[in-house]
Rosetta silent file (secondary structure, phi, psi, omega in degrees, C-alpha in Angstrom):
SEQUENCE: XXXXXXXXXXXXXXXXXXXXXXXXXXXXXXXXXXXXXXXXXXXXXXXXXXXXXXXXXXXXXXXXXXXXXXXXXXXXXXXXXXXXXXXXXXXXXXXXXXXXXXXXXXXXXXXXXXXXXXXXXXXXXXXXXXXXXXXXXXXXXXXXXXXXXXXXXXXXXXXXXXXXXXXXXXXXXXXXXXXXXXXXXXXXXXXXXXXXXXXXXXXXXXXXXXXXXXXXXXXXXXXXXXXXXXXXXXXXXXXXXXX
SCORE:     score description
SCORE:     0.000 S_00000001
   1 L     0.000  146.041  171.651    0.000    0.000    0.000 S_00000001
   2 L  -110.748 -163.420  149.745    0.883    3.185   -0.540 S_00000001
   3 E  -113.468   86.825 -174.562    0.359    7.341    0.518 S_00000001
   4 E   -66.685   96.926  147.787   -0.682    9.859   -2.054 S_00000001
   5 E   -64.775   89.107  155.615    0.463   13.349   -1.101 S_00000001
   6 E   -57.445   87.297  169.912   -2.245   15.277   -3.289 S_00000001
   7 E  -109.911  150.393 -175.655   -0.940   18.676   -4.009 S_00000001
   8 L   -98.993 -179.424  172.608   -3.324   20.952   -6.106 S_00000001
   9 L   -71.028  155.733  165.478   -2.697   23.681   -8.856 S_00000001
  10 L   -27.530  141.853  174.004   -2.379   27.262   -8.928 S_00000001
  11 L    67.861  -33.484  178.389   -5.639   28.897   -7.595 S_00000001
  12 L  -114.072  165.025 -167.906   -7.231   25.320   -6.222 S_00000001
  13 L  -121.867  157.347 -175.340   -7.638   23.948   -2.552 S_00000001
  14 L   -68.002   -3.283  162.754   -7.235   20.080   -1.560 S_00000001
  15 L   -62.619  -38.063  168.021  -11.050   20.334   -2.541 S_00000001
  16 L   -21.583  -60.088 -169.341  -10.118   19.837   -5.811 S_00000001
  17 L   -85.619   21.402 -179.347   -9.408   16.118   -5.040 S_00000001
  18 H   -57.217  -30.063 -165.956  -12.939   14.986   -3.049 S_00000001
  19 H   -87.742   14.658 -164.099  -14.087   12.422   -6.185 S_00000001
  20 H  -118.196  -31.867 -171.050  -10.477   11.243   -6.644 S_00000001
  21 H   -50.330  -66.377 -170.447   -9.924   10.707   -2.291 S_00000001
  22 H   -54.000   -3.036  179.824  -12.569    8.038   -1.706 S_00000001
  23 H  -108.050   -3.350  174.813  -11.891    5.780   -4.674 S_00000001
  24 H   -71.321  -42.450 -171.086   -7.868    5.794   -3.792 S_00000001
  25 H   -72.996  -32.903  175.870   -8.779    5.008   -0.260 S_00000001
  26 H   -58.024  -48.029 -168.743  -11.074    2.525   -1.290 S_00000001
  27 L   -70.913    5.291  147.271   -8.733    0.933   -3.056 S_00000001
  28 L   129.613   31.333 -177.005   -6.760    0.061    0.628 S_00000001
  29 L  -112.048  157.484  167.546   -4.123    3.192   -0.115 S_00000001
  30 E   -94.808  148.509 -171.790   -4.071    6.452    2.375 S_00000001
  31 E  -149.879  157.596 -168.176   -4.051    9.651    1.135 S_00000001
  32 E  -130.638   92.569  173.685   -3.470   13.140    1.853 S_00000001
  33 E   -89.513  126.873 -173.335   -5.097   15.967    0.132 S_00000001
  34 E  -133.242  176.678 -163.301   -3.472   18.854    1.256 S_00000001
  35 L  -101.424  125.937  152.994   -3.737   22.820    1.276 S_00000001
  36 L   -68.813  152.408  159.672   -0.191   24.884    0.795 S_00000001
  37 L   -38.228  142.522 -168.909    0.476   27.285    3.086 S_00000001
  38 L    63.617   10.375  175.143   -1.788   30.858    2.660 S_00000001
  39 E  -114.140  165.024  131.165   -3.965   28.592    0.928 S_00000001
  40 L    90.323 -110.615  169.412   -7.517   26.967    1.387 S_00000001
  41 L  -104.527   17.814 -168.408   -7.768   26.089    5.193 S_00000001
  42 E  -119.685  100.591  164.272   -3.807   25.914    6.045 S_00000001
  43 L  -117.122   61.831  179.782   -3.535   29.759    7.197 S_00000001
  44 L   -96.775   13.114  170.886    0.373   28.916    9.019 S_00000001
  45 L   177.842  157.466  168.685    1.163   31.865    7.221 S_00000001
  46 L   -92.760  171.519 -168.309   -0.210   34.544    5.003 S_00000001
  47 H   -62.732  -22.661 -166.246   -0.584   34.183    1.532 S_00000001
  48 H   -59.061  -26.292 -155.723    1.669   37.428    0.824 S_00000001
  49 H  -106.894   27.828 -175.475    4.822   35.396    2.564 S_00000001
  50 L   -93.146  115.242  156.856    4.141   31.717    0.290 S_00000001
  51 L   -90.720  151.941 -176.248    7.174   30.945   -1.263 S_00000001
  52 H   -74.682  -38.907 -166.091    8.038   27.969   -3.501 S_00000001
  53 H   -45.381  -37.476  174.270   10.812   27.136   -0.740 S_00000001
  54 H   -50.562  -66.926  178.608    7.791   27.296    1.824 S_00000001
  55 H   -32.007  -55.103  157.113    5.742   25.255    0.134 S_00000001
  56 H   -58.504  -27.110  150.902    8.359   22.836   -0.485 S_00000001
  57 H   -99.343   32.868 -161.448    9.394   22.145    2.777 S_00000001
  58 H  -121.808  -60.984  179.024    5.739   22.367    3.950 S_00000001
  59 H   -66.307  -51.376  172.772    5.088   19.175    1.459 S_00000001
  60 H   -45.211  -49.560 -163.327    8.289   17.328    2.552 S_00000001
  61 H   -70.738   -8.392  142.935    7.262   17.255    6.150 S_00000001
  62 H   -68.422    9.097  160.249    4.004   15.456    4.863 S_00000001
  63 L   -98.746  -47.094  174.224    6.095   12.823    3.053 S_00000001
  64 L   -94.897   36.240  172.148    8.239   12.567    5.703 S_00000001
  65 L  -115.377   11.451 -168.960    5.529   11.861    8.669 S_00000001
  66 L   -92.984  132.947 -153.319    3.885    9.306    6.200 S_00000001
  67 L  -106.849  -13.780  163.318    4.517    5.717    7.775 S_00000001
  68 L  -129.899  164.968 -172.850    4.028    4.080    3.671 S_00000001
  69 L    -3.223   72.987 -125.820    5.348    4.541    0.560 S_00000001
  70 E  -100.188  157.740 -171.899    4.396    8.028   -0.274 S_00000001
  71 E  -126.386  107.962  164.636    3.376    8.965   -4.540 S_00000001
  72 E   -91.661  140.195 -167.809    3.547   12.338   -4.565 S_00000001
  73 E  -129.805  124.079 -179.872    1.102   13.646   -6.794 S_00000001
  74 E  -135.523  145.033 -178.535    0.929   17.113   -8.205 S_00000001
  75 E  -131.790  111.423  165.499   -1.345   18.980  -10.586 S_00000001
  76 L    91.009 -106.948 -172.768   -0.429   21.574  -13.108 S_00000001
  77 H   -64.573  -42.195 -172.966    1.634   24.358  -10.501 S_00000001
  78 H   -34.810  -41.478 -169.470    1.656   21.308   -7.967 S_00000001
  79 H   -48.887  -56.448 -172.285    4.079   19.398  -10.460 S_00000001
  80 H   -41.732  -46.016 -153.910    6.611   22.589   -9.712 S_00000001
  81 H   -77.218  -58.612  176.576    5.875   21.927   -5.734 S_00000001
  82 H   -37.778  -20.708 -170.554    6.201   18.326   -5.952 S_00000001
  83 H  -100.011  -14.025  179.581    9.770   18.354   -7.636 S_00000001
  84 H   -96.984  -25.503  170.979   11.297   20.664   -5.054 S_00000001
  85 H   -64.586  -28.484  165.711    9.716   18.768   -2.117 S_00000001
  86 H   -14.068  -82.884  159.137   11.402   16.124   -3.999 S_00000001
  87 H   -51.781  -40.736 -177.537   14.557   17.275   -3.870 S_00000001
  88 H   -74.155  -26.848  161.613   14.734   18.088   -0.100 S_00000001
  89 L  -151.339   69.941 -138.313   13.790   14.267    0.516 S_00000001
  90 H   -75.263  -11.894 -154.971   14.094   12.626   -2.563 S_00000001
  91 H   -92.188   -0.014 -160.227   14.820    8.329   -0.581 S_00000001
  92 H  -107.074   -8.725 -163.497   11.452    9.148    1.382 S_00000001
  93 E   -84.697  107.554  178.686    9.668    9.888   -2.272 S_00000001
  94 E   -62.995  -42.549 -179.276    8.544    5.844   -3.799 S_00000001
  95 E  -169.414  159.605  170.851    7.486    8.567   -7.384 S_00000001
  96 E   -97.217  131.825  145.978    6.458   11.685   -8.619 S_00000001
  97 E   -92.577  115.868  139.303    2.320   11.950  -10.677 S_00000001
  98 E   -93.848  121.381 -179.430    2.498   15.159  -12.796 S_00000001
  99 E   -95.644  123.668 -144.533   -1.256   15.418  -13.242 S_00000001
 100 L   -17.797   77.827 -177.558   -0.721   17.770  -16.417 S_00000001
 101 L   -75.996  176.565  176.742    2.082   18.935  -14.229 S_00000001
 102 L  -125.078  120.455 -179.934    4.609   21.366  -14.762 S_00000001
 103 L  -125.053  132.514 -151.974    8.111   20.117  -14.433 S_00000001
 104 L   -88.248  174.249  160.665   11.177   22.754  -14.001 S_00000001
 105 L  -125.166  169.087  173.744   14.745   21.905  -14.903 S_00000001
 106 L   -48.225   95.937 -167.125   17.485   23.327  -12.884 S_00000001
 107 L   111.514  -35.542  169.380   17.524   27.152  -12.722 S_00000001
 108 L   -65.029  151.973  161.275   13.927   27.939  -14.308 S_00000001
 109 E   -91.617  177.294 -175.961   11.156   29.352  -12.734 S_00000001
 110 H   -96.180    1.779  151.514    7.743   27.980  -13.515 S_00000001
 111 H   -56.467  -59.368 -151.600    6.699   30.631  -16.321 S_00000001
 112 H   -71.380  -34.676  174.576    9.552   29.650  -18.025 S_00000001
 113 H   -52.518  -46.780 -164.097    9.022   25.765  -17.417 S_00000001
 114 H   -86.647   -4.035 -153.416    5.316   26.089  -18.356 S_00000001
 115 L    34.032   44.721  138.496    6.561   28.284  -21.317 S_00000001
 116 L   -44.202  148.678  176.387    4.235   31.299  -19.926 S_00000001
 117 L  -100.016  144.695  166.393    4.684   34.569  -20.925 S_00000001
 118 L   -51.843  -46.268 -163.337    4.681   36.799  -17.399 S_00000001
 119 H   -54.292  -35.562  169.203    2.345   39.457  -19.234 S_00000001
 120 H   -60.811  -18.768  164.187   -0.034   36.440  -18.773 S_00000001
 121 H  -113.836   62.649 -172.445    0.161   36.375  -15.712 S_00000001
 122 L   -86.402  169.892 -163.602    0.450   39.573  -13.610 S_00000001
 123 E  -109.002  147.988  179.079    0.463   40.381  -10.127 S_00000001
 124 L  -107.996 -170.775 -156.018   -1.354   42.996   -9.013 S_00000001
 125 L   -42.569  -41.665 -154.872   -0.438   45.842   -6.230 S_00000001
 126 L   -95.895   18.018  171.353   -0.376   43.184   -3.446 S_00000001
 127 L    72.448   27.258  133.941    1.668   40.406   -5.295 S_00000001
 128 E  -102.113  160.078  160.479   -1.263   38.129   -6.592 S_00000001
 129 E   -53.443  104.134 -156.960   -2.244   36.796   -9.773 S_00000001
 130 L   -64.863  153.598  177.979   -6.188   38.167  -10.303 S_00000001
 131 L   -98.094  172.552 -157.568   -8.591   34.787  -10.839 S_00000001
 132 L  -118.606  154.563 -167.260   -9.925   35.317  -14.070 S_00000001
 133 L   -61.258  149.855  158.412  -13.943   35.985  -14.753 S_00000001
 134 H   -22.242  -48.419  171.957  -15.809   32.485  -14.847 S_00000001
 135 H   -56.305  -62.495 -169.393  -16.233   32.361  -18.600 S_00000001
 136 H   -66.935  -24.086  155.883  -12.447   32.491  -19.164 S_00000001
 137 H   -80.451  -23.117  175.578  -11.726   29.316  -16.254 S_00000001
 138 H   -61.385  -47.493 -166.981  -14.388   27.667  -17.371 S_00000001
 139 H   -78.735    6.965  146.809  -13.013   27.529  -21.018 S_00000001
 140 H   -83.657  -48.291 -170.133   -9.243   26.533  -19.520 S_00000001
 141 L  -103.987  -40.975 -156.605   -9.683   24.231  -16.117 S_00000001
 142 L  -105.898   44.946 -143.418  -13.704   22.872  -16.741 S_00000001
 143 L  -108.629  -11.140  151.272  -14.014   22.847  -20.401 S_00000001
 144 L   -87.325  -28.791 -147.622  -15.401   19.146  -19.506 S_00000001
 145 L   -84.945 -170.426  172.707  -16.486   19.241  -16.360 S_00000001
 146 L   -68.800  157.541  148.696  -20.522   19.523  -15.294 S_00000001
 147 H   -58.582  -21.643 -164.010  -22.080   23.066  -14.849 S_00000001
 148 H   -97.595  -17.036  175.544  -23.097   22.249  -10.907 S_00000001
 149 H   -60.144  -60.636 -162.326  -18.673   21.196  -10.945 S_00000001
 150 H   -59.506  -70.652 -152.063  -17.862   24.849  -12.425 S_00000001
 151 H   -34.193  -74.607 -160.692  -20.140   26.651  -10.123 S_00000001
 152 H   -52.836  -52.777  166.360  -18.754   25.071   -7.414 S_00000001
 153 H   -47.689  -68.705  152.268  -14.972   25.008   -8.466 S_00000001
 154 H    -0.914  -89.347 -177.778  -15.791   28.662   -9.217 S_00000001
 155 L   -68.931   23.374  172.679  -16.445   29.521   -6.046 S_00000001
 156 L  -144.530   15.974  163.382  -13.707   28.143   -3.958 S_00000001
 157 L   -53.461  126.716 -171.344  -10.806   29.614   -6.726 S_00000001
 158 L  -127.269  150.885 -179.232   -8.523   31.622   -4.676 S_00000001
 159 L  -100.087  129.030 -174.069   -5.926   34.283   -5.870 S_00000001
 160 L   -48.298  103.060  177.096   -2.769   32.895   -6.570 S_00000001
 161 E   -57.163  145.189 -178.340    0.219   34.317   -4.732 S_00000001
 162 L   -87.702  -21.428 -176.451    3.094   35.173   -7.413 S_00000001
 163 H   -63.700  -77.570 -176.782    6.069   35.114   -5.750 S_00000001
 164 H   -32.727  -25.865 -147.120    6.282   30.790   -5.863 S_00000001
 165 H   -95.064  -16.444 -166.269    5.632   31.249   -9.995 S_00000001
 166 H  -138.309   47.775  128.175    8.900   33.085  -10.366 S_00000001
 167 L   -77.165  137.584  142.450   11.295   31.490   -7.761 S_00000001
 168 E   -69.110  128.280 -175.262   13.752   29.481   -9.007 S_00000001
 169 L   -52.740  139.048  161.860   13.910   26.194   -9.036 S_00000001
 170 L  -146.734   76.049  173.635   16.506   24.226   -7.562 S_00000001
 171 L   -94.730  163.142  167.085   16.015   20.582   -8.027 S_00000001
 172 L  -125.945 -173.420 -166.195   19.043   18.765   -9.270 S_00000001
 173 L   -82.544  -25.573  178.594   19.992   15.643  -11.233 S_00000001
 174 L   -81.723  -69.871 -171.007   21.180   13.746   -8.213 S_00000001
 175 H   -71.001 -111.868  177.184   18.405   14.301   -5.867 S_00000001
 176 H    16.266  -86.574 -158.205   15.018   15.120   -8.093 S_00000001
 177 H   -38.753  -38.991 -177.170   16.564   13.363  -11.146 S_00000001
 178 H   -71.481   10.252  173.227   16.850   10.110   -9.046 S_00000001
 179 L   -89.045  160.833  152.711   13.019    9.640   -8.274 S_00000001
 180 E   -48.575  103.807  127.693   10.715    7.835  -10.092 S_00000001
 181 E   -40.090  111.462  169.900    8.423   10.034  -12.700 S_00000001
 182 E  -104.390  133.505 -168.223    5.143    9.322  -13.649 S_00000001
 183 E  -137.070  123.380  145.583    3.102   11.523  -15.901 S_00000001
 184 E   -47.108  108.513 -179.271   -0.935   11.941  -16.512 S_00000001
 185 E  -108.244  158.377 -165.527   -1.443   13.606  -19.712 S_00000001
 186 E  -124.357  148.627 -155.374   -4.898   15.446  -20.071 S_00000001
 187 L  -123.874  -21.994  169.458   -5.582   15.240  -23.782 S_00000001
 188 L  -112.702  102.989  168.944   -8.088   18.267  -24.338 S_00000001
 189 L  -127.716  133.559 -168.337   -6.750   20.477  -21.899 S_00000001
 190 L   -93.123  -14.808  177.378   -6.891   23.921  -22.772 S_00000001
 191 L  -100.118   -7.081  154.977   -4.429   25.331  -20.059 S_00000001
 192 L  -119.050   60.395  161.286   -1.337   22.787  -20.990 S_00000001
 193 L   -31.366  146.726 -166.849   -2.276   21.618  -24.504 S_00000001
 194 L   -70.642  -16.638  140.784   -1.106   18.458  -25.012 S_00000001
 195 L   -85.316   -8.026  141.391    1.640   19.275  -26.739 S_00000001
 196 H   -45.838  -31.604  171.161    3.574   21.210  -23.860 S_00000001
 197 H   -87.101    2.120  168.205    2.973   18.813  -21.905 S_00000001
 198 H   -97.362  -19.578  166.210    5.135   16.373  -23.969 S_00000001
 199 H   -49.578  -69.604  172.763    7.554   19.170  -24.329 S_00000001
 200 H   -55.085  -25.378  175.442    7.935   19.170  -20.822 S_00000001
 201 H   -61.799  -59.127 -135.752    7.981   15.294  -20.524 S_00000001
 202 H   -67.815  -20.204 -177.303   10.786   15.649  -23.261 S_00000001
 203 L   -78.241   -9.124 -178.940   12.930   17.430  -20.550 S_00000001
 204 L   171.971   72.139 -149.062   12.639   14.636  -18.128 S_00000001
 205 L   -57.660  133.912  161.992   11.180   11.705  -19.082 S_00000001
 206 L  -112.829 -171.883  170.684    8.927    9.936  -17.501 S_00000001
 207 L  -175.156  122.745   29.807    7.439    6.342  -17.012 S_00000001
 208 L  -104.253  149.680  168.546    4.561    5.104  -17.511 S_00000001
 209 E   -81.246   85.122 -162.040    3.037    8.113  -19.511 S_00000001
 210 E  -110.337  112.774 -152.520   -0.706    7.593  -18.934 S_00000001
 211 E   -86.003  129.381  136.940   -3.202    9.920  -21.750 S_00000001
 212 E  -165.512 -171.738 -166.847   -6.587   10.640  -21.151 S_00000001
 213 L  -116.414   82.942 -110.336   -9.471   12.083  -21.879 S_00000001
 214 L  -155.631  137.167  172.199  -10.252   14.566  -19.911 S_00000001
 215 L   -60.175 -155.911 -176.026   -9.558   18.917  -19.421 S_00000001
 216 L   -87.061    1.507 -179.745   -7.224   20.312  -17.392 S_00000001
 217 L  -145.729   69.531 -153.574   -8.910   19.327  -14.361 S_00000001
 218 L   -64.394  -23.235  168.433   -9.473   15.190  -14.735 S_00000001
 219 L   -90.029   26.913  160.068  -10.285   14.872  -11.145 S_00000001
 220 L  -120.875  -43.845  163.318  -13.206   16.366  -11.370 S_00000001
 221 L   -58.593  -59.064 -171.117  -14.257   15.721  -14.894 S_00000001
 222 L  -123.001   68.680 -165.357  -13.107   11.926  -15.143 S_00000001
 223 H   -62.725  -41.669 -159.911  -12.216   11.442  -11.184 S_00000001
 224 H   -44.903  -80.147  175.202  -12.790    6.952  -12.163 S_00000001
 225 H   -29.528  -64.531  149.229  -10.141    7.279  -14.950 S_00000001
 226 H   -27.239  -72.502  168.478   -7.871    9.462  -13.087 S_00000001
 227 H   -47.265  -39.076 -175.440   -8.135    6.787  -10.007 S_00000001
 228 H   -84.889    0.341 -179.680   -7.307    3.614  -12.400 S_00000001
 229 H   -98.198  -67.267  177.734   -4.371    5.708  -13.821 S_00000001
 230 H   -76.165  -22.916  155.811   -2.745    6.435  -10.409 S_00000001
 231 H   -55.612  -59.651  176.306   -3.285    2.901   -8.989 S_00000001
 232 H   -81.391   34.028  101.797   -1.180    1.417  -11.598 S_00000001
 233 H   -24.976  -64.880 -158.474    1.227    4.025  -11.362 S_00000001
 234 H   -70.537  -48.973  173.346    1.189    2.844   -7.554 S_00000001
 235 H   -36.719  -48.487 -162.122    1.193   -0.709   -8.642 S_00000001
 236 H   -96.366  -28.069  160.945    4.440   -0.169  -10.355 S_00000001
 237 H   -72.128  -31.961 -148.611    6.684    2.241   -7.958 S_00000001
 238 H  -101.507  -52.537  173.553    5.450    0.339   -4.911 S_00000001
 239 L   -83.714  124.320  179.897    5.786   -2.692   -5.237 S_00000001
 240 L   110.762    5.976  166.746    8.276   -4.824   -4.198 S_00000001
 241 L   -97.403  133.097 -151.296   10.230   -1.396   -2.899 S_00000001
 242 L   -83.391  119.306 -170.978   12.323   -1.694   -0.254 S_00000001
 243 L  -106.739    0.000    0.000   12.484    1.249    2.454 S_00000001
């Protein structure tokens, strides 16, 4: 059995993952959806002072208090958090899920990783990103999902601090590079099209590469699919690894 460390994307709370907890747990694994700091419900700091460094050792210490295997799983800016929590305790990680993740190389920030332009993203006086009107997330994150899903996602979107989007990364080829990688491709996703997100694979391959079809936000649209994707993921980092 394993632990799923659930970190969400830019903008989302561990709500993101209610239809994907219960069918992981079901399947006899434990899991952990969690909130970064200045986000959701985890207010152990304010959002103005969230750093990727915070963040990153904020996610380790949930890997390392985990008593099995832990799968860290991250989606879209999670992929960024997950590879730096990574780094700080890569023998405690069994693999990395990029759920159409973003994955730096050594020295980038995560505009540059995601190949953003900044002007798309600006911060405004107080150093967040603005959420964007409903029409324009709907046609990027829910472009699948149900109308009573948007509403709902909708309303619990929070503005993104900026400062993590433009720290630099600093995983490296010894630590990072030595975990497992797994990667979830989303195949109509309008906020990572699918090719970027093999562009980014191409930078640090993973395996197994598992496509479906589903927006940018599959645990809500196709939570089933999603779940039968990361259990054999888990099937194949876990077992038979020795800690």
């Amino acid at each position: 059995m394993a632990t799923f460390v659930l970190v969400p994307g830019a903008s989302h709370t561990a709500w993101c993952w209610h239809k994907l907890v219960p069918l992981l747990e079901e399947a006899g694994h434990s899991v952990k959806a969690i909130d970064l700091p200045g986000t959701g419900e985890n207010r152990s700091i304010e959002p103005r002072d969230a750093t990727l460094a915070v963040w990153a050792r904020y996610v380790a210490s949930e890997v390392s208090s985990a008593e099995d295997p832990v799968l860290l799983a991250g989606h879209s800016r999670g992929g960024y958090v997950i590879s730096e929590a990574a780094e700080l305790v890569p023998d405690a990680v069994a693999g990395l899920i990029y759920v159409s993740g973003v994955i730096p190389l050594p020295g980038e920030d995560l505009l540059t990783a995601a190949g953003l332009e900044r002007e798309a993203m600006p911060a405004d006086e107080h150093g967040f990103v603005m959420t964007a009107p409903p029409e324009i997330v709907n046609q990027f994150f829910y472009n699948r999902c149900t109308p009573e899903d948007r509403v709902e996602a909708n309303g619990r979107l929070f503005a993104e601090p900026f400062r993590p989007l433009s720290d630099v990364s600093g995983v490296s080829s010894e630590r990072w590079g030595g975990v497992r990688r797994a990667y979830i491709e989303c195949a109509d996703d309008h906020t990572f099209p699918l090719e970027a997100q093999r562009r980014m694979q191409a930078t640090a391959p993973c395996d197994p590469v598992i496509t479906l079809d589903s927006d940018h936000s599959p645990f809500l649209c196709v939570p089933d699919a999603l779940a039968e994707a990361m259990l054999e993921i888990a099937s194949r980092f876990v077992a038979g690894r020795v800690v």
